[in-house]
C-alpha positions as YAML, in Angstrom:
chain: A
units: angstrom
residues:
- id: 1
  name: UNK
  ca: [102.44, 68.77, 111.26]
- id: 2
  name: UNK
  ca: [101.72, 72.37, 112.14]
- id: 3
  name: UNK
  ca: [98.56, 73.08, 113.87]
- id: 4
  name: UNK
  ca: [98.97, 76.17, 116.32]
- id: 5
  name: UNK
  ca: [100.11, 79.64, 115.89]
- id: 6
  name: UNK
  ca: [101.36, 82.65, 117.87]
- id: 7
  name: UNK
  ca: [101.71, 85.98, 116.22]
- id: 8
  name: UNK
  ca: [104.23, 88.12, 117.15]
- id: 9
  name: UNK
  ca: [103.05, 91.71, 116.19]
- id: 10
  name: UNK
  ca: [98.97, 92.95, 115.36]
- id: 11
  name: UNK
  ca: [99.60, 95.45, 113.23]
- id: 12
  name: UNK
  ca: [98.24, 95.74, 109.10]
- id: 13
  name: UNK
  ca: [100.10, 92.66, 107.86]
- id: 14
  name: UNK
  ca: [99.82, 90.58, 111.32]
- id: 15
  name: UNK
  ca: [95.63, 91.20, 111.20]
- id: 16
  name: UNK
  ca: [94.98, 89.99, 107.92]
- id: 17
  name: UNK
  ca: [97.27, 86.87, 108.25]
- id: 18
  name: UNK
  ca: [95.82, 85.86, 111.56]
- id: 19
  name: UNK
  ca: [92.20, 86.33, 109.90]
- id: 20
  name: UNK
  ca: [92.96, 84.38, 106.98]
- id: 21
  name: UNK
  ca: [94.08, 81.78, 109.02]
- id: 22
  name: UNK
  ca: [90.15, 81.68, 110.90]
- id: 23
  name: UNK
  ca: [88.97, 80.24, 107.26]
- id: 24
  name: UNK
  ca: [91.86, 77.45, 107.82]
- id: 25
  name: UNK
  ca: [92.76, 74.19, 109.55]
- id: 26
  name: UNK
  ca: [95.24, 76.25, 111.64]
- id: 27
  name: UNK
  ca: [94.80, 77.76, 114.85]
- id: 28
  name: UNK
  ca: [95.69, 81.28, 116.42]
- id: 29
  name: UNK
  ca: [96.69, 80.84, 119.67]
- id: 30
  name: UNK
  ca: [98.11, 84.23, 121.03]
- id: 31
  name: UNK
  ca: [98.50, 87.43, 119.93]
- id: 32
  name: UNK
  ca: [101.58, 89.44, 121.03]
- id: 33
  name: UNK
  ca: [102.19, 93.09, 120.80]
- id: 34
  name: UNK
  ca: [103.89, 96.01, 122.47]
- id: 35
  name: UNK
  ca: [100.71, 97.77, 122.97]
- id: 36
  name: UNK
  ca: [98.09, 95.56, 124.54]
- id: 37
  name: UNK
  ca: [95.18, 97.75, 123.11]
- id: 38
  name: UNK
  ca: [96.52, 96.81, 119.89]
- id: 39
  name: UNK
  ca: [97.26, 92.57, 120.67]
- id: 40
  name: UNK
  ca: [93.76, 92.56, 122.54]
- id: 41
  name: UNK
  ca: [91.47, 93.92, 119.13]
- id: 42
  name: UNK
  ca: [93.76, 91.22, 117.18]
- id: 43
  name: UNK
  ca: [92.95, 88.19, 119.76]
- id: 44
  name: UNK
  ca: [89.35, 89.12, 120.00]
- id: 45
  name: UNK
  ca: [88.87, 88.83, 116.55]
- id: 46
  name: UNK
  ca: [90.46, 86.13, 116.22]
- id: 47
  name: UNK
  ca: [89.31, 84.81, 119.55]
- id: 48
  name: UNK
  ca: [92.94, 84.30, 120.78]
- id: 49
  name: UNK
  ca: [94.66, 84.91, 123.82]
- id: 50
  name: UNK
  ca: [97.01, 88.20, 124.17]
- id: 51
  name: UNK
  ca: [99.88, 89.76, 125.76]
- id: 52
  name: UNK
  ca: [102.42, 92.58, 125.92]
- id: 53
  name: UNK
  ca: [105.04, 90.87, 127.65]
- id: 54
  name: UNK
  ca: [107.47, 88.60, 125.88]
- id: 55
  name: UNK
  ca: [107.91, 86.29, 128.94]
- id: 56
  name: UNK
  ca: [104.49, 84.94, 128.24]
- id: 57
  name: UNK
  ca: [104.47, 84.46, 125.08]
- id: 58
  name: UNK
  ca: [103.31, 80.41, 125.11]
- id: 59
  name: UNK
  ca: [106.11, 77.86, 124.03]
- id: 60
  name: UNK
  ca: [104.05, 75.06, 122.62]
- id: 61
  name: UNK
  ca: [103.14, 76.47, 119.47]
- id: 62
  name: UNK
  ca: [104.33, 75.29, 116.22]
- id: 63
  name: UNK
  ca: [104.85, 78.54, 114.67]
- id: 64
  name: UNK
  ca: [105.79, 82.08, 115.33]
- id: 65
  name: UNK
  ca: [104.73, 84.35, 113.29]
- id: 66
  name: UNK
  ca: [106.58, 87.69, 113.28]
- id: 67
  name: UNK
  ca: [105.06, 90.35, 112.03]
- id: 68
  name: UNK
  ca: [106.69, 93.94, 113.39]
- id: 69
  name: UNK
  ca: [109.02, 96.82, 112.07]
- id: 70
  name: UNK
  ca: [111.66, 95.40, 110.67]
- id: 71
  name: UNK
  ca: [114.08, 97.71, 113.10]
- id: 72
  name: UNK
  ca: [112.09, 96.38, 116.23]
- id: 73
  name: UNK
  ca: [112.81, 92.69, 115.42]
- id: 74
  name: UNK
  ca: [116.05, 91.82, 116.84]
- id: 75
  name: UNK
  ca: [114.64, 93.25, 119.74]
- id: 76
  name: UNK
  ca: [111.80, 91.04, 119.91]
- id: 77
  name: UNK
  ca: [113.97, 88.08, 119.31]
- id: 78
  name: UNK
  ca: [116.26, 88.83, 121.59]
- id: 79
  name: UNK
  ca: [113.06, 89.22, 124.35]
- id: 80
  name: UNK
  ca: [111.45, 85.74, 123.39]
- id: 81
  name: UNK
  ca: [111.42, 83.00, 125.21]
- id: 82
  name: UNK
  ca: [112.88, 79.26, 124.10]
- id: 83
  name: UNK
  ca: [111.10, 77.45, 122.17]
- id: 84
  name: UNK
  ca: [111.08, 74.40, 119.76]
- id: 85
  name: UNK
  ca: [108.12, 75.76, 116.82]
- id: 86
  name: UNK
  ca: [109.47, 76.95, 113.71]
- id: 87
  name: UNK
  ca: [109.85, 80.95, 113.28]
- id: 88
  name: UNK
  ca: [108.73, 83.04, 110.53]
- id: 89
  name: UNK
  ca: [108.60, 86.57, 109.55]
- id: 90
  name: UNK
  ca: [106.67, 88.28, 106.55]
- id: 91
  name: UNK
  ca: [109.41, 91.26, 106.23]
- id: 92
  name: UNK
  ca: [111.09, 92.14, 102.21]
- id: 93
  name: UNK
  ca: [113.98, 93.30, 103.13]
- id: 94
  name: UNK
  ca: [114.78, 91.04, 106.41]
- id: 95
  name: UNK
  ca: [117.43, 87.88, 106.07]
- id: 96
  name: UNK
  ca: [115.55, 84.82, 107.57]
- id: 97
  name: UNK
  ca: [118.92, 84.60, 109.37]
- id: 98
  name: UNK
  ca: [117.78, 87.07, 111.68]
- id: 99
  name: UNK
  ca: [116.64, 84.37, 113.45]
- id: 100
  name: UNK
  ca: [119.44, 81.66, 113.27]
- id: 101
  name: UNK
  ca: [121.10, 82.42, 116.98]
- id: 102
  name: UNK
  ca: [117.46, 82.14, 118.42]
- id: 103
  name: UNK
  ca: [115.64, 78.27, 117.06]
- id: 104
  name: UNK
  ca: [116.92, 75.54, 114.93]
- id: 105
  name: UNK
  ca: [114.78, 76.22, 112.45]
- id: 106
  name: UNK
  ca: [113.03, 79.32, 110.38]
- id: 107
  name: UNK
  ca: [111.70, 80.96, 107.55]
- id: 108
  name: UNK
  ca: [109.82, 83.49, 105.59]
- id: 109
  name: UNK
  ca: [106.33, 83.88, 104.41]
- id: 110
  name: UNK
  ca: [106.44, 87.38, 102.53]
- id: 111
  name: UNK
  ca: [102.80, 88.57, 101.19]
- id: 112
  name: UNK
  ca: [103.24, 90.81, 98.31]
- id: 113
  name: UNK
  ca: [100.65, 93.12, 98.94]
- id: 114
  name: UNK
  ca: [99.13, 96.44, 100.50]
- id: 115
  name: UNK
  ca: [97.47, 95.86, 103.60]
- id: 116
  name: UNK
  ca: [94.88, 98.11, 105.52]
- id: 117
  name: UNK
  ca: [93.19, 96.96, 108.56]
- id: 118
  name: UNK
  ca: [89.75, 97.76, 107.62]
- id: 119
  name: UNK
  ca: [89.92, 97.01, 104.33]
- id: 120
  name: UNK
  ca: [89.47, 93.30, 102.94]
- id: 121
  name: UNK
  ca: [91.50, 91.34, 101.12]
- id: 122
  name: UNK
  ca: [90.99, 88.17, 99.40]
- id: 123
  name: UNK
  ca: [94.37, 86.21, 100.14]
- id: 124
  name: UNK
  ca: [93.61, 83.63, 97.54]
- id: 125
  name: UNK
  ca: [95.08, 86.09, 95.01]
- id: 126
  name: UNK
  ca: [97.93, 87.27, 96.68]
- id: 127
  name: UNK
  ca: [101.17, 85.53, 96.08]
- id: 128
  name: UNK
  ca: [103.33, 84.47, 98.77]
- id: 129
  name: UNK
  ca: [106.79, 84.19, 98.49]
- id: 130
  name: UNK
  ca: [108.47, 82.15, 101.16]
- id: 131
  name: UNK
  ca: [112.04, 80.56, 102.37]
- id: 132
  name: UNK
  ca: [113.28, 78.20, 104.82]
- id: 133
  name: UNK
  ca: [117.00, 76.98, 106.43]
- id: 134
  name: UNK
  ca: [116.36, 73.38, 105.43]
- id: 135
  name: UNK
  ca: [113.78, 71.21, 103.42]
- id: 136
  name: UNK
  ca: [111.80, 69.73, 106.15]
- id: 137
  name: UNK
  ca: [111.22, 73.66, 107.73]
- id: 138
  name: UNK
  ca: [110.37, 74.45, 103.81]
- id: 139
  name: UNK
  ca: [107.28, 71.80, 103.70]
- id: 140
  name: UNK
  ca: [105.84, 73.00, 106.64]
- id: 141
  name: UNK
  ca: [105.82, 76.40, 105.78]
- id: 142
  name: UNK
  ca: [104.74, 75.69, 102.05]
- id: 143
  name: UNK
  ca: [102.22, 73.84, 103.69]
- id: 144
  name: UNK
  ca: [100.63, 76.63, 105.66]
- id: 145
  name: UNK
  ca: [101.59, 79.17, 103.13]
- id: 146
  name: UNK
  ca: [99.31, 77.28, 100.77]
- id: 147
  name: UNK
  ca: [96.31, 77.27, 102.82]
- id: 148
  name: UNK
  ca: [95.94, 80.71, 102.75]
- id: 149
  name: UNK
  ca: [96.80, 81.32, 98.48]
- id: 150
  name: UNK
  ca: [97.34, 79.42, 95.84]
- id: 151
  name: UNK
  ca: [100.07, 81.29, 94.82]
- id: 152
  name: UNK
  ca: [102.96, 80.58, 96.62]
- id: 153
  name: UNK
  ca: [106.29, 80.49, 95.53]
- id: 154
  name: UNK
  ca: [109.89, 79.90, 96.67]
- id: 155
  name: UNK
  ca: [112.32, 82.58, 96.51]
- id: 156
  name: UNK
  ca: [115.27, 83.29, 98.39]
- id: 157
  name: UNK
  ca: [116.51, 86.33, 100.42]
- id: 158
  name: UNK
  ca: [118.61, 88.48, 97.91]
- id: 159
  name: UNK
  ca: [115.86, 88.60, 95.41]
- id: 160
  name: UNK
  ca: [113.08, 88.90, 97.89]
- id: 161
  name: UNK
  ca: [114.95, 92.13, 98.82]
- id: 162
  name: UNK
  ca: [114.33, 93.29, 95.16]
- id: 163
  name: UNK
  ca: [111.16, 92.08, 95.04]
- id: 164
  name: UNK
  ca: [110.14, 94.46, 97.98]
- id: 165
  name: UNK
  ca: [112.23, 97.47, 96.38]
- id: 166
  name: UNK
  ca: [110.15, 97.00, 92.98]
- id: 167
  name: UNK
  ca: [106.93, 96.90, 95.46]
- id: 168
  name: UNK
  ca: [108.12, 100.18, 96.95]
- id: 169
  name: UNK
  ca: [108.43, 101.92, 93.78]
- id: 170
  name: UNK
  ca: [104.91, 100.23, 92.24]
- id: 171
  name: UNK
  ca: [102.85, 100.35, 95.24]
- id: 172
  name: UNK
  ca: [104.47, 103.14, 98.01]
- id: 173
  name: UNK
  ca: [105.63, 105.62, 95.31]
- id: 174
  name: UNK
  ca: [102.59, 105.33, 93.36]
- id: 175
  name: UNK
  ca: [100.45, 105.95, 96.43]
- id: 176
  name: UNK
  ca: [102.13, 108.85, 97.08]
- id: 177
  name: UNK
  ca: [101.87, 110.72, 93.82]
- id: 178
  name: UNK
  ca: [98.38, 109.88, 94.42]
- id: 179
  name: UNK
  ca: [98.70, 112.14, 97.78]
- id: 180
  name: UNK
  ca: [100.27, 115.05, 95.78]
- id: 181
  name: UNK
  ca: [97.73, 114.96, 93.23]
- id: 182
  name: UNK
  ca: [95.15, 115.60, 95.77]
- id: 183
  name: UNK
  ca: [96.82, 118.20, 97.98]
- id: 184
  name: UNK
  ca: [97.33, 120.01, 94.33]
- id: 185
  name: UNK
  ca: [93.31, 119.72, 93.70]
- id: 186
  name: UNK
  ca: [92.35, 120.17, 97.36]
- id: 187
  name: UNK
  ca: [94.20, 123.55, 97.41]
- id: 188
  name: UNK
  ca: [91.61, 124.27, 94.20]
- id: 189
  name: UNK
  ca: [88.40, 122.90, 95.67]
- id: 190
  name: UNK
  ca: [88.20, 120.05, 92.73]
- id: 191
  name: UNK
  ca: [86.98, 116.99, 94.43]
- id: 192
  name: UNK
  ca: [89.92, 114.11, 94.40]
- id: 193
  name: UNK
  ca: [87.09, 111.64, 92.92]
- id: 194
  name: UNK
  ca: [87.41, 113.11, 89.52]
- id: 195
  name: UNK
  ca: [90.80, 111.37, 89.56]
- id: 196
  name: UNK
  ca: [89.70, 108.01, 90.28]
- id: 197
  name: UNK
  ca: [88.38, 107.18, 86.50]
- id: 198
  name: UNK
  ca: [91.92, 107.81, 85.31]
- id: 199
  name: UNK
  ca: [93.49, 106.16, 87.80]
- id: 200
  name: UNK
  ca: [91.64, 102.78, 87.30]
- id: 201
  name: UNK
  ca: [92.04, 102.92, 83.62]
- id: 202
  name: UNK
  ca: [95.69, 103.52, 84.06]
- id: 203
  name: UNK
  ca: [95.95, 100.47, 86.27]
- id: 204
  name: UNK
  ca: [93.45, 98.37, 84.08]
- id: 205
  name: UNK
  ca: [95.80, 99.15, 80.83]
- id: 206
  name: UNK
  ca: [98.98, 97.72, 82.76]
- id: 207
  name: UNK
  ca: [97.26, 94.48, 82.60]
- id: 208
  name: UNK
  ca: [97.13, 94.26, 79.43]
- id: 209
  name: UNK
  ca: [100.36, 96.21, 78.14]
- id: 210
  name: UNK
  ca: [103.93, 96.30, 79.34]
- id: 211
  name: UNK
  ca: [103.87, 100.04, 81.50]
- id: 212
  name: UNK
  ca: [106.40, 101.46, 79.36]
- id: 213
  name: UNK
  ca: [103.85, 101.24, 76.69]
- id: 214
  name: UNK
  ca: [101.40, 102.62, 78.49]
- id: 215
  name: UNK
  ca: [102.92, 105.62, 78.95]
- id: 216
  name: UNK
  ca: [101.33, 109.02, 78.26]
- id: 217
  name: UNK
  ca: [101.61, 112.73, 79.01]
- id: 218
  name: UNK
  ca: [103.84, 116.00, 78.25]
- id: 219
  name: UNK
  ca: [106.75, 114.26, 79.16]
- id: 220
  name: UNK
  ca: [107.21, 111.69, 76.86]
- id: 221
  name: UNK
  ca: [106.95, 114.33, 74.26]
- id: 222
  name: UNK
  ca: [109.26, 116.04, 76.39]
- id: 223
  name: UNK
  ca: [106.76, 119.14, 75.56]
- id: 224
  name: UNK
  ca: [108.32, 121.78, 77.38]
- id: 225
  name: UNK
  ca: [105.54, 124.40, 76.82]
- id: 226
  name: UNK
  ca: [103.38, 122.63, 79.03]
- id: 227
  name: UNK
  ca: [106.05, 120.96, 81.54]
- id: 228
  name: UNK
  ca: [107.06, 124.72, 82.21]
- id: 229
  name: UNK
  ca: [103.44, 125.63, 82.83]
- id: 230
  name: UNK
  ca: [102.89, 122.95, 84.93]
- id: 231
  name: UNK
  ca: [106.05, 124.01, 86.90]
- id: 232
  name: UNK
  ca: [105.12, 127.87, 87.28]
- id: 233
  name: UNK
  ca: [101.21, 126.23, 88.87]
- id: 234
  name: UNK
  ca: [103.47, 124.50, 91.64]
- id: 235
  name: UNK
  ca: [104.37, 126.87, 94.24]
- id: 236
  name: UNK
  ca: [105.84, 124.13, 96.41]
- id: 237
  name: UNK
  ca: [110.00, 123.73, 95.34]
- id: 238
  name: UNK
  ca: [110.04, 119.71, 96.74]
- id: 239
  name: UNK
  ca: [106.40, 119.33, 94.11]
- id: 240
  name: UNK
  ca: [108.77, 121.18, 91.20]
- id: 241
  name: UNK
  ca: [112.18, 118.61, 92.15]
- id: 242
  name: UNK
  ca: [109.85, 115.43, 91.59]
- id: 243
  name: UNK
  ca: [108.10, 116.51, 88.51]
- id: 244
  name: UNK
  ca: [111.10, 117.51, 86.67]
- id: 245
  name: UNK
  ca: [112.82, 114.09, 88.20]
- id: 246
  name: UNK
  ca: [109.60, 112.27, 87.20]
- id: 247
  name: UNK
  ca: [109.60, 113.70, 83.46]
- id: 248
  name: UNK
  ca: [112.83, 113.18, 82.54]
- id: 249
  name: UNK
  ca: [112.72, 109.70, 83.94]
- id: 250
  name: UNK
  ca: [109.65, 109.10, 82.07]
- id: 251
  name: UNK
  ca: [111.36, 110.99, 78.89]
- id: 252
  name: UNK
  ca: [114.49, 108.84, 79.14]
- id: 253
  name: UNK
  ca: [112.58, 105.73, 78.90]
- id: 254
  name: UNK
  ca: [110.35, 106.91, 76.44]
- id: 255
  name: UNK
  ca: [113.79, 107.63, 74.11]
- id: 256
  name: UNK
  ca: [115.13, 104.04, 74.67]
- id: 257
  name: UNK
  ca: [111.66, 102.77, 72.84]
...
């Protein structure tokens, strides 16, 4: 039965995990991070204890709980002290096999989601996908996985790794045409917020309609009058290489219709 919990990292993902975990049967222990600053805000939140050295992280826990850049892992793992609680990470793109030369047993809890630190999320609706070496390590962390959501779900390294990619290009990507479509209005003094009604319609119709059909705009048309107008506004030559890339992306799928 898992009961207590150290978290290995307090950074976007790490904070709202740890906080869901308050409205649960499960308790926080420790917080560990490089930066104490950053471990302390965590703990006090959470009203844990903190550290930024890896030879105190506490070995009676039942679970670690790694949440870091996926480069600084091994590190981290390599830093930890023994222990007998299962180990965890919430990485896309990391094997849970990262961990095999460290504890007999480990797994992933992967939260398909954005996270912000001072923004709220309800984890109820977030789905969780998660993986584990062997079938008792998979109960337990089903079992904590579902009291934060509802929506968990097993699925296994390779196609978590395209689960994340597909993320990056819907959530990442997306956010950062965002970012270019305000520099472009910022440089004209049109407030961003005129934006934001088109951008919640666009995301409300992909509920409702496969994206491809939701698709609208000069280049689906391939109208070249206005894509070459649109071009000749940009002044910046990287702003020019993605709309063209965009458009005949978006023009491509539009022909396969």
């Amino acid at each position: 039965m898992i009961s207590n919990i150290v978290f290995i990292g307090a950074g976007n993902v790490a904070t709202h995990i740890a906080k869901a975990f308050l409205k649960t049967d499960y308790k926080v222990l420790q917080v560990y991070s490089r930066t104490i600053a950053h471990a302390q805000m965590l703990a006090n939140e959470i009203h844990a204890e903190f550290t930024d050295n890896p030879a105190k992280i506490r070995t009676d826990a039942d679970v670690y709980g790694c949440s870091v850049k996926d480069d600084a892992l091994p590190e981290i793992l390599h830093r930890m002290p023994e222990t007998k609680g299962i180990w965890i990470h919430t990485a896309g793109s990391v094997p849970m096999n990262i961990f095999a030369p460290y504890v007999a047993n480990y797994g992933v809890i992967y939260p398909l989601q954005t996270f912000s630190k001072r923004r709220p999320v309800n984890f109820a609706d977030i789905p969780l996908f998660i993986e584990a070496n062997n079938n008792e390590t998979r109960e337990m962390i089903e079992s904590l996985a579902t009291a934060l959501s509802p929506k968990v779900y097993y699925m296994d390294g390779e196609k978590r790794q395209y689960l994340h990619l597909s993320a990056v290009f819907a959530c990442n990507f997306v956010n950062h045409m965002y970012t270019l479509a305000a520099d472009i209005l910022e440089k004209e003094d049109i407030p961003y917020d005129v934006l934001k009604p088109l951008i919640e319609e666009t995301a409300a119709k992909i509920k409702e309609m496969p994206p491809q059909d939701a698709q609208t705009g000069p280049a689906v048309r391939f109208d070249k009058r206005v894509m070459e107008k649109h071009l000749d506004l940009l002044e910046d030559e990287e702003k020019k290489h993605i709309y063209r890339l965009l458009s005949e992306s978006i023009h491509k799928y539009a022909e396969q219709k």
